[in-house]
C-alpha positions as CSV (number, residue, x, y, z in Angstrom):
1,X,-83.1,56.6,-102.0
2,X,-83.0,52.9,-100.8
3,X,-82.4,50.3,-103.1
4,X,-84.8,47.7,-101.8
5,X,-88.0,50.3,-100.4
6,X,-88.3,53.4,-103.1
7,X,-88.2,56.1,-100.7
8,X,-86.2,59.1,-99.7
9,X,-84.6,60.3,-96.2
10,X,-83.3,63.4,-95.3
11,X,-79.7,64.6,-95.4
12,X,-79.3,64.5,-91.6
13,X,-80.2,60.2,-91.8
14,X,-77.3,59.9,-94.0
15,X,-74.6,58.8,-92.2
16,X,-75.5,59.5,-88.7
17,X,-74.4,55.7,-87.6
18,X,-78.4,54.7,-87.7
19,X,-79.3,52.8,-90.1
20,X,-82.9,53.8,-91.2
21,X,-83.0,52.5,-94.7
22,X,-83.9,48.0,-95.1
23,X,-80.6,47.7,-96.7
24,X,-78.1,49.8,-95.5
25,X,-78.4,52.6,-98.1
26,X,-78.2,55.7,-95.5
27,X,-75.2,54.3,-93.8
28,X,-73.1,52.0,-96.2
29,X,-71.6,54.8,-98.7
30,X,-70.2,57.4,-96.3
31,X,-66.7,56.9,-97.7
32,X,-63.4,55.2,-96.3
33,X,-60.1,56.1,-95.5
34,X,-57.1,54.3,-95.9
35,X,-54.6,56.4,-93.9
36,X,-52.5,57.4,-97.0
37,X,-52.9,60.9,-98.6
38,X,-55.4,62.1,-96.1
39,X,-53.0,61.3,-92.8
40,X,-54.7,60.6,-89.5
41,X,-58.4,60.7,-92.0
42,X,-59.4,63.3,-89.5
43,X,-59.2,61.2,-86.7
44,X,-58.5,62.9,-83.5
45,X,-56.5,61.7,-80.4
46,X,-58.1,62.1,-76.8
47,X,-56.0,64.5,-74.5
48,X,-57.1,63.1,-71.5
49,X,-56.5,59.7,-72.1
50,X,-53.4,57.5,-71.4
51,X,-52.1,57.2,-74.8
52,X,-52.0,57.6,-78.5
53,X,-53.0,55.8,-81.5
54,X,-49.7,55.4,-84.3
55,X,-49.6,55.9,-88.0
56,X,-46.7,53.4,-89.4
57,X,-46.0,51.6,-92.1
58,X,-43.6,48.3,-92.5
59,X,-43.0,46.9,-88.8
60,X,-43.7,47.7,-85.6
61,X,-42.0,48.3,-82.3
62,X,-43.4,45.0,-81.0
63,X,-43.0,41.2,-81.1
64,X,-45.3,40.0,-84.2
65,X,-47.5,42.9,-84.0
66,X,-49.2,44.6,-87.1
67,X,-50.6,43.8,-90.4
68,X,-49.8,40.7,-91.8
69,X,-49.6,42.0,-95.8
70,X,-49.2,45.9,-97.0
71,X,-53.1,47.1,-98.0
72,X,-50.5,49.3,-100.5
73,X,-48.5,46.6,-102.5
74,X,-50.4,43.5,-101.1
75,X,-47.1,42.1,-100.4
76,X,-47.9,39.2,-97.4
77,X,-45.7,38.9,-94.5
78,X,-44.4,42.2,-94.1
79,X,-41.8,41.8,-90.7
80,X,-42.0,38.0,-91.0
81,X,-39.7,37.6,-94.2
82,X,-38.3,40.9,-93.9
83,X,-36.7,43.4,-91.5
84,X,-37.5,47.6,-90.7
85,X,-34.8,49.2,-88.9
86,X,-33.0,46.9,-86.8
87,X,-35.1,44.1,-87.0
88,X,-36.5,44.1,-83.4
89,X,-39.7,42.5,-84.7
90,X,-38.6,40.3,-87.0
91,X,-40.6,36.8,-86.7
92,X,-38.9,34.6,-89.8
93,X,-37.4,31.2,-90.1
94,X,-34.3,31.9,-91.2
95,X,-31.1,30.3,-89.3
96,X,-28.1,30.9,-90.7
97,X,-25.4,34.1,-89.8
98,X,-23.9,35.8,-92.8
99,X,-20.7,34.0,-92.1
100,X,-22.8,30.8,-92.7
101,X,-23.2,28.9,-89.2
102,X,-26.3,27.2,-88.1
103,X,-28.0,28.9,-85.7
104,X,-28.1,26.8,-82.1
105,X,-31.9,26.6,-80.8
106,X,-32.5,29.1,-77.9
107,X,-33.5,26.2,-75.8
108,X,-29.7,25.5,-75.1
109,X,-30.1,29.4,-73.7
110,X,-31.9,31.3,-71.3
111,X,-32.4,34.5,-72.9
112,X,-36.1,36.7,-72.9
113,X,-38.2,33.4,-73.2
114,X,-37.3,32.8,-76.9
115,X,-37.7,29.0,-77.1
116,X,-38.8,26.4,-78.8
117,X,-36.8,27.2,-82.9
118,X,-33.5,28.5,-83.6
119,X,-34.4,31.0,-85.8
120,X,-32.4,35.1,-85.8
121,X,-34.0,36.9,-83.5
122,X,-33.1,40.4,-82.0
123,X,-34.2,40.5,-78.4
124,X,-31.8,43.1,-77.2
125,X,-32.2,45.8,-80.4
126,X,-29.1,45.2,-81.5
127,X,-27.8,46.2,-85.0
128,X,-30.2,43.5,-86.8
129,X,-31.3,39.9,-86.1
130,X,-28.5,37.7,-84.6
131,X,-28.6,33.8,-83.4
132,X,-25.9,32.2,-81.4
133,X,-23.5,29.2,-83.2
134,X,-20.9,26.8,-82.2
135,X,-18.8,29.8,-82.4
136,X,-20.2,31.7,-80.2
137,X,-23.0,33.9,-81.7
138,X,-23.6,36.0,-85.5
139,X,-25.2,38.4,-86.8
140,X,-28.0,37.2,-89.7
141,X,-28.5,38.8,-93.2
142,X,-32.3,39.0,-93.1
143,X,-33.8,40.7,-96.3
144,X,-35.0,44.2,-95.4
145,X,-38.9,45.6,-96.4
146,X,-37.3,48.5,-98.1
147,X,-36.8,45.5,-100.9
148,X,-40.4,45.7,-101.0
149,X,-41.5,48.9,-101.4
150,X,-40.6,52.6,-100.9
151,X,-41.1,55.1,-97.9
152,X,-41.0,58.7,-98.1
153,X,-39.0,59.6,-101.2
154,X,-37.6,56.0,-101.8
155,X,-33.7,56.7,-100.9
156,X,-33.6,53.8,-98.8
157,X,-35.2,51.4,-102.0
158,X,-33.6,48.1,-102.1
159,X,-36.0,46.2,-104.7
160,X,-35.0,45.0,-107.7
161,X,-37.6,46.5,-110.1
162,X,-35.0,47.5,-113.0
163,X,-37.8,49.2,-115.9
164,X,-39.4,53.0,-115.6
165,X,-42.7,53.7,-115.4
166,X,-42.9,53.9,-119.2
167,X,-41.7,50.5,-119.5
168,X,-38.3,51.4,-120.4
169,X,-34.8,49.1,-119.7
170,X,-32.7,50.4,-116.6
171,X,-28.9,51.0,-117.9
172,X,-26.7,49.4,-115.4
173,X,-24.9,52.3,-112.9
174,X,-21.4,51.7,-113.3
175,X,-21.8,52.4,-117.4
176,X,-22.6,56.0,-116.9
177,X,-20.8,59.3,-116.0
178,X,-21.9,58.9,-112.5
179,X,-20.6,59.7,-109.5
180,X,-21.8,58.8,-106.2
181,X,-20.5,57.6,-102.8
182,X,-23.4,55.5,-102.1
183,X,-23.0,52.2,-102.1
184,X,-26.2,51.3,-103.2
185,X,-25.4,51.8,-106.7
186,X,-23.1,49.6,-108.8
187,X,-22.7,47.1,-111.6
188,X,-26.8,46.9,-111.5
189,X,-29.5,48.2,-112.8
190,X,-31.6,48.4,-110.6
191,X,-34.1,51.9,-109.6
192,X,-32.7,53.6,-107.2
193,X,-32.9,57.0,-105.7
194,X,-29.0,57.7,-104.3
195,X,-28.2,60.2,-101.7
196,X,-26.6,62.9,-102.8
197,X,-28.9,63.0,-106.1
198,X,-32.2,62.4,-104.8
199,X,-34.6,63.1,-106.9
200,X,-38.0,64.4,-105.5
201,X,-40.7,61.8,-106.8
202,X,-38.9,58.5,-106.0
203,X,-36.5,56.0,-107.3
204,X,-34.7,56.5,-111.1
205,X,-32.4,55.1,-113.7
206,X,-31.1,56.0,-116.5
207,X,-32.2,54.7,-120.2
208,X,-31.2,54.3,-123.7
209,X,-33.0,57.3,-125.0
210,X,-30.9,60.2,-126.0
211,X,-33.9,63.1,-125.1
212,X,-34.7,61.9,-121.8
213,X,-31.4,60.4,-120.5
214,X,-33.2,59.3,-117.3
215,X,-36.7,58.5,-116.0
216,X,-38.7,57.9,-113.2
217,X,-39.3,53.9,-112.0
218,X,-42.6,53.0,-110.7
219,X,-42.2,51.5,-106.9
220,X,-45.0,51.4,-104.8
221,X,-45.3,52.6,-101.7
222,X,-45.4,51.3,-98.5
223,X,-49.0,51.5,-97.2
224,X,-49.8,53.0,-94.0
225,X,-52.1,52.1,-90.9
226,X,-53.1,52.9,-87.6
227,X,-52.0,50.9,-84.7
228,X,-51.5,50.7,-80.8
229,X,-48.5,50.4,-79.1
230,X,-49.9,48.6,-76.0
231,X,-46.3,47.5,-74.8
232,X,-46.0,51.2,-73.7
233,X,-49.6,50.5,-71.4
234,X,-50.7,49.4,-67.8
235,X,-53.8,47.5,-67.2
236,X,-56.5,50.3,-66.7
237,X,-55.3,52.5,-68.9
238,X,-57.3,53.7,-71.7
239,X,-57.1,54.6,-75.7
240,X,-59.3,57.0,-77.1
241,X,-59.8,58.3,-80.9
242,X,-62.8,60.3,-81.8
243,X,-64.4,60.1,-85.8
244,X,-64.4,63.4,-87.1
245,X,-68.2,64.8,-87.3
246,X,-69.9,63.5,-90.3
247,X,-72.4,66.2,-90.5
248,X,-72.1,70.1,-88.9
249,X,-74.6,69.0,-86.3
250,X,-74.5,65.5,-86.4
251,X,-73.0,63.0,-83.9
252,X,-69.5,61.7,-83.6
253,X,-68.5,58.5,-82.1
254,X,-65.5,57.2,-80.0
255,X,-63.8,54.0,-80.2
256,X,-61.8,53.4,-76.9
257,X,-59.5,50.0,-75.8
């Protein structure tokens, strides 16, 4: 039925990318898909063409590429103020090595085009984001996205949320019978998930409550998307990903680059 013109169209109008109905009705509830739980949302990749379209979250392989905040935790500036991996991406202001010397601008060096700032870059994928100093050149301690949020099972978790997901106060680490090798752990209190005693479901701590002893923190996860790597590409070459069918005879559609 349409909202604005009381009338009814048949199941095979409804979402066939034709919008029959004044306002929209036929075409504008057909769902979404947000690339979480259901994966690739049924998506398929063309075989014949050049290429294939990514799911990712946190940063990308490329220079200043991807979405500016996380659709998941809202958090803005996601591989600006933060580093994945090495840090290849990593587009911040900051200018200072961990030993604490200014950074020199890259102006007074010719190296891949950076100009114009001083600010830690990593060019070459080294270890993380580096600058060069008066004393020759160090590596900077840029935060990392894991501080964020949480991928996969959340071992790598770095944030500082220190209350379960029952509201509970984390006990600091180094006050319990505990022992683990990872580093990660320590006079804090802050969730974590340490190797060696991962625990399924994400991040933990342990609390003041004698019949539980530990319980789960709630970290969000990092959200996912969909992206091109068009670094990997030559002029001509073509993209393809095909919508699944939206009906059992209806039409699919292609979106190409």
């Amino acid at each position: 039925p349409s909202a604005n013109r009381p009338y009814c169209v048949t199941t095979d109008w409804v979402c066939d990318f034709i919008q029959d109905c004044p306002d929209q009705a036929d075409e504008n509830r057909c769902g979404s898909c947000d690339f979480e739980v259901q994966q690739m949302c049924g998506w398929l990749q063309d075989s014949k063409d050049d290429g294939d379209w990514i799911r990712n979250n946190l940063g990308t392989a490329s220079w200043n590429t991807g979405p500016k905040s996380d659709h998941t935790t809202h958090a803005k500036d996601l591989n600006i103020n933060c580093i994945d991996g090495k840090g290849f991406n990593y587009n911040g202001t900051l200018a200072k090595t961990t030993s604490g010397d200014d950074c020199l601008s890259w102006d007074d060096f010719y190296w891949w085009g950076i100009k114009g700032h001083n600010y830690c870059r990593n060019p070459d994928n080294d270890t993380m984001p580096w600058c060069f100093t008066d004393n020759g050149w160090g590596f900077c301690d840029v935060p990392t996205c894991d501080e964020l949020c949480m991928k996969s099972d959340g071992s790598s978790y770095m944030g500082t949320v220190a209350t379960t997901a029952s509201g509970k106060t984390c006990l600091a680490w180094n006050k319990q019978t505990y022992n683990s090798a990872d580093k990660r752990v320590g006079t804090h209190n802050y969730c974590r998930n340490p190797r060696g005693h991962n625990r399924q479901d994400g991040p933990w701590c342990y609390v003041a409550d004698s019949s539980v002893k530990w319980e789960y923190c709630s970290i969000p996860e990092c959200g996912h998307y969909v992206y091109l790597e068009a670094s990997w590409l030559r002029p001509g070459n073509r993209v393809v990903m095909k919508t699944p069918e939206l009906l059992t005879s209806g039409p699919d559609c292609k979106f190409e680059f």
